[in-house]
Every structure is written in structure tokens, then in C-alpha cells.
N, C-alpha and C positions, 0 to 999 in steps of 0.2 A: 736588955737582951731579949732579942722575938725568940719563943720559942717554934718548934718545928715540929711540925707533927705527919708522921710517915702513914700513908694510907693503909690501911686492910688490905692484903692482896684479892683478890679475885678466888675462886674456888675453880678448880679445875673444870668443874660441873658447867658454872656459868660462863667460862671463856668458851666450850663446844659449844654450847646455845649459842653462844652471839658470833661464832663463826660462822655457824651455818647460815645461809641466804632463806630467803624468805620463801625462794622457789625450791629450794632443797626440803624444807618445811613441808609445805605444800606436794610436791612429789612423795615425800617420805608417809605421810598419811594417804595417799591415796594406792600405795602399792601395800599396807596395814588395811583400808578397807576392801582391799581385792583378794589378800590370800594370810592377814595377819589376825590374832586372837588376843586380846586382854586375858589375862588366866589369874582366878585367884582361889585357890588349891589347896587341898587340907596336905598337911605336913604334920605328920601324928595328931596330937593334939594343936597344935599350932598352923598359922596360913602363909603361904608363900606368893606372890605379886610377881608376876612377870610379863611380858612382854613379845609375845614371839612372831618371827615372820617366816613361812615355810613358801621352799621353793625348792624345782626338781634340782638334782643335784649337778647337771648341765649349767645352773645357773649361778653356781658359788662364786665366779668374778664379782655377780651383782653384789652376793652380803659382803665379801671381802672388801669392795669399795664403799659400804653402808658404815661397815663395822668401822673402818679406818675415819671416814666423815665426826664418827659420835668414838671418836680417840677411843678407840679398840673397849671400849665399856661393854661390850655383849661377847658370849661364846659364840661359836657354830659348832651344831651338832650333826651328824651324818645317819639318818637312820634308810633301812633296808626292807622294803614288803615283802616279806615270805611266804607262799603260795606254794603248800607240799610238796615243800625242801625247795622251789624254785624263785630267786629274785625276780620280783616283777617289776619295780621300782624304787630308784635311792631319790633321797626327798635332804633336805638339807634345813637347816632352821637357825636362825639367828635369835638367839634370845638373851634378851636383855633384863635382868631379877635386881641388879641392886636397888634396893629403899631409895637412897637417897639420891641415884642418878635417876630412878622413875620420877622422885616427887622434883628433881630440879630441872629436869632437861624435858622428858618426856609428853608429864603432864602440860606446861606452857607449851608444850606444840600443839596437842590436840584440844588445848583450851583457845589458842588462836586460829587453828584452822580445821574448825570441826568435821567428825567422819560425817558421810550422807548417806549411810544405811543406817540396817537395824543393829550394826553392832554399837552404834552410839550408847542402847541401853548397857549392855555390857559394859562399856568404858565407865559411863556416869557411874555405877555399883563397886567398880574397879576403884574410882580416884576417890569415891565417897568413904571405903573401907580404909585406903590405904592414907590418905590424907587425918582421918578419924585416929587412924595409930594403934585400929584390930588386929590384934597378936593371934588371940584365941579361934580357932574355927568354929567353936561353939557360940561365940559372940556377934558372929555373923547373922544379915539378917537383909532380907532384899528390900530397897528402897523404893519409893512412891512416884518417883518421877520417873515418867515414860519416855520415850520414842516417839517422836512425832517424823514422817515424812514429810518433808520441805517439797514445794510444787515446781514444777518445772522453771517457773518464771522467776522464782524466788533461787533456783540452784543453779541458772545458768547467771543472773546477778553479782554471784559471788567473785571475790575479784581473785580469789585463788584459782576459780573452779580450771579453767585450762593446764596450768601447773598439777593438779591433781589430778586432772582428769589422763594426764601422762601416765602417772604411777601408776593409777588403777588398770590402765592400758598394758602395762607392763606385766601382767600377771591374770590379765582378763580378757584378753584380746588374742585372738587365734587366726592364722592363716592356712589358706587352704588352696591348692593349685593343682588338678588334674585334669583329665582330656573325660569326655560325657559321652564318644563314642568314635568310632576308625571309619576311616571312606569317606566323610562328611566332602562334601563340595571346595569349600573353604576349611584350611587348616585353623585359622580364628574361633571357625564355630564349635571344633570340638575341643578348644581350651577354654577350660572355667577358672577364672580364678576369686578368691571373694573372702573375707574377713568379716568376722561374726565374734560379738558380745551377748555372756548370757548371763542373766540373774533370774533367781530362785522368785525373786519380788521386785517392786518398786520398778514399776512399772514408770512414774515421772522421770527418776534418773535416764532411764535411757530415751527418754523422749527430748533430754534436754541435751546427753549427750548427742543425739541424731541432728537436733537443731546445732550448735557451736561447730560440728562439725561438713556440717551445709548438705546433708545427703536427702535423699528424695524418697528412699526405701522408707514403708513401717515396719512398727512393730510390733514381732510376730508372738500374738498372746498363747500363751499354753500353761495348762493345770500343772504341769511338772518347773518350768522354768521358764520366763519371758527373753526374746532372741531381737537383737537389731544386728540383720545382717546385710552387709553392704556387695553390692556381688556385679551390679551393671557398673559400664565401663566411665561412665561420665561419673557416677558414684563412688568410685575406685578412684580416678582421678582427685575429687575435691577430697578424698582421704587424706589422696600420698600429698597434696599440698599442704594440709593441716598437720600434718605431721613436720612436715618441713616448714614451716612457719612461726612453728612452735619453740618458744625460747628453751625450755626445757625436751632435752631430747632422752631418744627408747636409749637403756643401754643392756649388758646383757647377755642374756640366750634369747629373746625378744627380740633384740635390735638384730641377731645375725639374720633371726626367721625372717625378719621383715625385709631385711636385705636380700635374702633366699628370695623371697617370694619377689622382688621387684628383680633381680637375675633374671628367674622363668619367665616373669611376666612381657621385660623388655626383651629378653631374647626371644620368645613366641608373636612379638607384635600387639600384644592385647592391647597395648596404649597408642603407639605409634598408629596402626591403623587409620584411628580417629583424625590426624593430621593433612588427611589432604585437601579441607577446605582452609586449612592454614589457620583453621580458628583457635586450635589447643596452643600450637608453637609461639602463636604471635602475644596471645593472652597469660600463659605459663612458659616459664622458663628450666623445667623440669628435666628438658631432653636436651639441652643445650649441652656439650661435650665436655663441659668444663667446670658444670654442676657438681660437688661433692656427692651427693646421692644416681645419680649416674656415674659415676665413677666405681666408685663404691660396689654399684649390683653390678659394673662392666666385671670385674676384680670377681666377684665372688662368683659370678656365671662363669667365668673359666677354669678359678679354682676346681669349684661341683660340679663339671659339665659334664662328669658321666654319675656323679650323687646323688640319689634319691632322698628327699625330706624325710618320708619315716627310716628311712638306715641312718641316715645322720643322728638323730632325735634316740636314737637307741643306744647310740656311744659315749662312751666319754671322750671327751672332746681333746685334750691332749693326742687321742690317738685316731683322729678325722683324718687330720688333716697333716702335713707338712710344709710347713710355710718359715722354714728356717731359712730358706735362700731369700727371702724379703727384708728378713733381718730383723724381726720384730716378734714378739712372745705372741703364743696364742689369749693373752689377757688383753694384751697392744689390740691384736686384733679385732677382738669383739668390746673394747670400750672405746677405743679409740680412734682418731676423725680417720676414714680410710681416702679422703677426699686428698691428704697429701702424697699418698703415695701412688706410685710411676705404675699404669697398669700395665706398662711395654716390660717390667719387669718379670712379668707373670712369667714362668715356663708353661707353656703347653705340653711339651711331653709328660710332665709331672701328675702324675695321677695321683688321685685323695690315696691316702695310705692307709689303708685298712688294718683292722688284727687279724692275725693267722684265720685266728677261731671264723671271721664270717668272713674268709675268702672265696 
């Protein structure tokens, strides 16, 4: 008689690791090197291990979709900057403390797809204490092995770095669209639009993010923080194709700016312009009508067509907009592909629905 023998199930721990994509990995570390912390904390006598990734609280679809990815294993928490007696900002954080969901899921992510700042040394101090099985915070004690920055040649190599390079985009990359002065000749001249990344240091990273992303701008050195900002029109252009070419996409309070910002840009001409020696159309398929991301900023340009970027960026988002006659939640909206849906359904009489208070 063969006997049978029934496998070990799987840990719930290692069936989220091996769900996740390698590009979910990847993303997921590089939005933890743009706005997340390793934390390892005295708790009385004792140390607590955690995990946190903070973002304004516009952007809670993003943790709500993280959280759900890593099977709801992290909180989110809602905190408020108070500035005598007045909110200035709600900030939101997704933190992830269990022991043995950091040492099963966590750790193998960022031992596969390592950070490329300086919170690497943080990490390494992080997995060395909690791996080690430091209970006591008295037992604590800072380890020997440093931080090295990787060179430009060595980070553009990496074969995650463009999936990462998303994430970090997602939480480090800003948009920016106003007029520089009234009466100008050309209504073009006095739209600016232009997108800027800044770090405190590590000056290689963005030399390599400048290069993957094909732009001609440098970068601009300063004692306080180093900037690559992208802002000429041909430079703009090989952005919004990089971004659209990229397997891993913005999702978000990012992806709607981003969609904002290409609204303004295409409805001011900043791009189109450039098309009448036919060299962008015939090369890019960016403005073709039937593009998801033309679509997309057609939709959100008539949504906002009387909304200004800083009024929007001040509300909660629930209460922007009204977009119940499309049929789809304000979460549909900002994670979701806006390329399938009908932009003849827009109303135009429908104006962004404000709160009372800033009517």
C-alpha cells in the first residue's frame, strides 16, 4: 500500500509575495524610496519594527490599492498638521509592524530590489535588528556596513530601475502649469508648463533618471537640494512618452495631476504647436484621437474647465468633483483606464461641485 503524503500548505505570508509581479515589487520600493521610512522605535523598554509609507491624504485610493495588493496586512492611519488651532495638512500613512509579515514579505522585496538612496543604510540596520530577534531597545546598536551610492551607469543597468523609477515618480514628481505674463504676442509664450524632481542629494540618481528618460535639461546643483527640471517643449514631449511607454503606470492623486496637467497643456496648444512640420505626429502617436491618454486629458479638461490646480489640491476629493452621471466612483476615476470611457458623455453644463465653505 503507497503511502500519501499531503503537502504543508503555504503561509498566507508567502502566497502575497508570490502574487505580487515583479513590477508591483519594483513600483512598490521605489514609492518607499520617495516618501517611505524603515522605523525601528523604543516601545518602553522594548523595540517596535515597522514599515511606513506617508502620503497627502488626496492620495488614500493609492494605500487602499497597496493595502488590498499585500492582503490588507498594514493599517492606514489619518493624521492632521495643526498650525494655531488651523489644519494645514492631512497626510495619511500606511503602516505595515507585523514581525513576521516584515520578515516574510517585506524583507525579500527589498532584498531583491534594492532602495538607491541613502535610506538603504536605514533598511540594512532595520532587517539586521529585526532578522537578529532584538527585543530589548537597550540591546540595540548601529551596524558597520554603510551606504554606498551606485553610479549613474551602474543604476540605469538595473533591470528594475524603470518599474521603480514609476514609484518614486509617484510621490517625487511634481507638476506645474501657469502663464509668465498677459499681452505676450503669442498666447504659447505666456504658458509655461514643466515638471521637476528634487533630492536633498545623490546627485547620480537623477543624472540617470535624466538619461532613461531621454531629456536634454541638467541638473540643477544647489546647497539645499539638487533639481532635474524638465520644462522645454521637446523635453515635455519625450517625458509624456516615457511615461506612456512604461509598463507600470502613475496611479493615484499623481496620475490625476498628471492628467491635469496634460488637460491644460493640450488644451493651451503647448504640444500640438510643435506639429506643423509634421515631425511629432508622424513620429508620436500621442495626439492621435484615439489615444487613451488623449482621451483621458480630453475628459478631465472639460471636467476642470473652470478648476484651478491649487483649489483642487486643497479638497477632498469626494467633494471636487461630480462625476455620478458617468457612472463610475471617484476611485474608478483616478485608478482607472479613462481611455474606455465616452468623452461625448461629459456634460458641459456641469460644473466641478464645490463645498459651500469655498464658494
Amino acid at each position: 500500500m503507497l503511502k500519501t503524503f499531503s503537502k504543508t500548505p503555504k503561509s498566507e505570508n508567502v502566497k502575497i509575495l508570490e502574487r505580487l509581479s515583479a513590477k508591483d515589487k519594483a513600483y512598490f520600493v521605489g514609492l518607499i524610496d520617495g516618501s517611505g521610512m524603515f522605523h525601528v522605535e523604543k516601545n518602553g523598554i522594548y523595540v517596535k519594527y515597522s514599515l511606513n509609507l506617508n502620503v497627502l491624504r488626496l492620495n488614500l485610493p493609492l494605500l487602499n490599492m497597496l493595502n488590498k495588493k499585500f492582503g490588507n496586512q498594514g493599517v492606514i492611519i489619518h493624521r492632521a498638521k495643526n498650525i494655531n488651532g488651523v489644519i494645514s495638512s492631512m497626510t495619511s500613512i500606511l503602516k505595515f509592524s507585523k514581525k513576521q509579515f516584515l520578515i516574510d514579505v517585506i524583507i525579500p522585496i527589498f532584498d531583491d530590489y534594492p532602495m538607491l538612496i541613502t535610506d538603504l543604510a536605514q533598511y540594512k540596520y532595520f532587517k539586521y535588528h529585526l532578522l537578529k530577534g532584538t527585543t530589548k531597545y537597550s540591546d540595540l546598536y548601529l551596524i558597520s556596513e554603510s551606504c554606498s551610492n551606485l553610479s549613474k551607469s551602474d543604476i540605469v543597468k538595473l533591470p528594475y530601475f524603470i518599474d521603480w523609477l514609476i514609484g518614486f515618480l509617484e510621490v517625487k514628481c511634481f507638476f506645474f502649469t501657469y502663464f509668465t505674463a498677459k499681452n505676450h504676442k503669442s498666447r504659447y509664450e505666456d504658458f509655461v508648463a514643466s515638471c521637476e524632481v528634487s533630492l536633498v542629494d545623490n546627485i547620480e540618481l537623477l543624472e540617470a533618471i535624466r538619461y532613461v528618460i531621454g531629456v536634454n535639461t541638467n541638473v540643477y546643483l544647489n546647497k539645499k537640494q539638487n533639481k532635474l527640471k524638465i520644462s522645454s517643449t521637446i523635453d515635455l514631449i519625450e517625458f509624456i512618452i516615457f511615461l506612456d511607454r512604461a509598463e507600470v503606470k502613475l496611479f493615484g492623486l499623481k496620475r490625476f495631476e498628471y492628467l491635469l496637467f496634460l488637460a491644460k497643456a493640450v488644451k493651451l496648444n503647448k504640444f500640438l504647436e510643435m506639429t506643423i512640420n509634421g515631425k511629432i505626429v508622424n513620429h508620436y502617436k500621442f495626439y492621435e484621437a484615439d489615444h487613451p491618454n488623449w482621451r483621458s486629458a480630453k475628459m478631465v479638461s472639460l471636467i476642470l474647465s473652470n478648476m484651478e490646480n491649487s483649489e483642487y489640491l486643497k479638497l477632498p476629493i469626494d467633494n471636487c468633483i461630480d462625476i455620478s452621471y458617468l457612472g463610475i466612483t471617484m476611485d474608478e476615476f483616478i485608478l482607472g483606464d479613462l481611455g474606455n470611457i465616452d468623452v461625448s458623455l461629459v456634460d458641459l453644463t456641469i460644473l466641478p461641485r464645490l463645498p459651500k465653505n469655498n464658494q
